[in-house]
N, C-alpha and C positions, 0 to 999 in steps of 0.2 A: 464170834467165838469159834474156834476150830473144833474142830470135832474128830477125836480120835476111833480108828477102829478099833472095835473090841477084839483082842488076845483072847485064844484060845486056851483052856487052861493046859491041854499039850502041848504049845506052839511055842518055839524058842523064846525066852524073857526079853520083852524088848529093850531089858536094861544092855543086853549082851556080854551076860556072866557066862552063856551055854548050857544054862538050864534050863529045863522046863521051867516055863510060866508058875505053875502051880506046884514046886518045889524052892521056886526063887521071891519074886515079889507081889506075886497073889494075893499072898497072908497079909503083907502089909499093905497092900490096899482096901483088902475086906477089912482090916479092923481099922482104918482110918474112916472106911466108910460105915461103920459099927459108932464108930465115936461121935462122927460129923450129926450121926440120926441122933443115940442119944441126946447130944446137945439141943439140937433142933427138939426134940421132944422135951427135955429140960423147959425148955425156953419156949416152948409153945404151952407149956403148964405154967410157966408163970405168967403168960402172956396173957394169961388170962384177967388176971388182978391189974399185969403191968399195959404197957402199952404198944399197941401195931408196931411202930418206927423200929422200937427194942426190937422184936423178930426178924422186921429187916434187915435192920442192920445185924443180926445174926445171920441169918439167910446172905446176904454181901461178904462176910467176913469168909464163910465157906467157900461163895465163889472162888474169888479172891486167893483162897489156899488151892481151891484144885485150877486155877488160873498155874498159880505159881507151879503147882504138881506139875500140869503139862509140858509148863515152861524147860523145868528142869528133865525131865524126859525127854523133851525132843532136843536140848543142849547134850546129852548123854546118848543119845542113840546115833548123832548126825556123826560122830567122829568114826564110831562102827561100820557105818556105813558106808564113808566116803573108803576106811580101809577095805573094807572085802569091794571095793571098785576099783583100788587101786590108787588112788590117790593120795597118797601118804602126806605129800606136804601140806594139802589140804586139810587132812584128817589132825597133824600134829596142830595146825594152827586153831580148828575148832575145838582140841582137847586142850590147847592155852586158852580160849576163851571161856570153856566151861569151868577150870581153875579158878580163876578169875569173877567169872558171874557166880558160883556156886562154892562158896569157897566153906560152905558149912558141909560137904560132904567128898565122899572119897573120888568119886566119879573121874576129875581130872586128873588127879595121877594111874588112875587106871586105864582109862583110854589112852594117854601117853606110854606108858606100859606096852598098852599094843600096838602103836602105833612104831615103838623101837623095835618090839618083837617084830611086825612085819616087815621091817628092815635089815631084820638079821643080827641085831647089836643087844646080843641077848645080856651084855651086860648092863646098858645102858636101860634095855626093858626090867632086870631087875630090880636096879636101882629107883625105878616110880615105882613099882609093886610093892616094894619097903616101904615105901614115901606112905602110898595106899595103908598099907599094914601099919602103920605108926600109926596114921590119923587115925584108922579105926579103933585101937586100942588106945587112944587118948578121949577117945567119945563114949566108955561105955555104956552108957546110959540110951545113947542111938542108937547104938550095935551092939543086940544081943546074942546077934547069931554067928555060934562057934565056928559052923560052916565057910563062913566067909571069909576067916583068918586063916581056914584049913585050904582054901583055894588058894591067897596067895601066898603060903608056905608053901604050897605043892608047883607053882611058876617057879618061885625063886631059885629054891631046892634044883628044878629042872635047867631054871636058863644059865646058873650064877652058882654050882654046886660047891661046897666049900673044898680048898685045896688040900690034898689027903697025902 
């Protein structure tokens, strides 16, 4: 099992939105990890009447999800990373793979986003920032947080400004 270092709640989001940890995806890991116990508590009161295997296999199913959490975490951090070293064609190819493996969230066209910004093709950057922007306003129900539309209305605005 890999084992990730704990984030500081002041310590840049290792989503690499540029927020603090604890203004960006904190909340949403405390209350997955609020839910993960409930259930576990659920299911260790019924487990009383029901049977051992039932918990475990609730107990697996949790892995299994923070399995996946990590997964997509380090598929979303790896393109940030390879950018601020420089390596862009690297970084655009792991931000098509995360596209790709993660196709239930915005992450890939946003690392693409940055990966054209750091190329300087700020239209090309805003054209995945839209991309971003669409799919989060077609998921509302996953994204509730206004913030995140107001970020990348605040790129697009900046790389891609409408012609006046």
């Amino acid at each position: 099992m890999h084992m990730a270092t704990k984030t500081g709640r002041n310590d840049p989001c290792p989503c690499g939105s540029g927020k603090k940890y604890k203004q960006c995806c904190l909340r949403k890991e405390e209350e997955a990890e609020r839910e993960a116990m409930a259930t576990l508590n659920q299911a260790t009161q019924q487990g009383r009447g029901g049977s051992y295997s039932d918990l475990v296999k609730t107990v697996d199913e949790f892995a299994a999800d923070y399995e996946a959490d990590l997964a997509l975490a380090d598929a979303s951090n790896a393109p940030a990373r390879l950018i601020r070293a420089g390596k862009l064609d690297e970084a655009e190819q792991a931000a098509r793979d995360l596209l790709l493996r993660f196709p239930e969230v915005h992450d890939g066209y946003d690392r693409l986003g940055m990966v054209y910004e750091a190329r300087g093709d700020n239209k090309q950057a805003a054209h995945y920032y839209r991309q971003a922007l669409e799919f989060i306003r077609q998921q509302p129900d996953q994204y509730d947080d206004a913030g995140l539309e107001a970020v990348f209305l605040r790129l697009i605005a900046k790389l891609d400004p409408p012609a006046t």
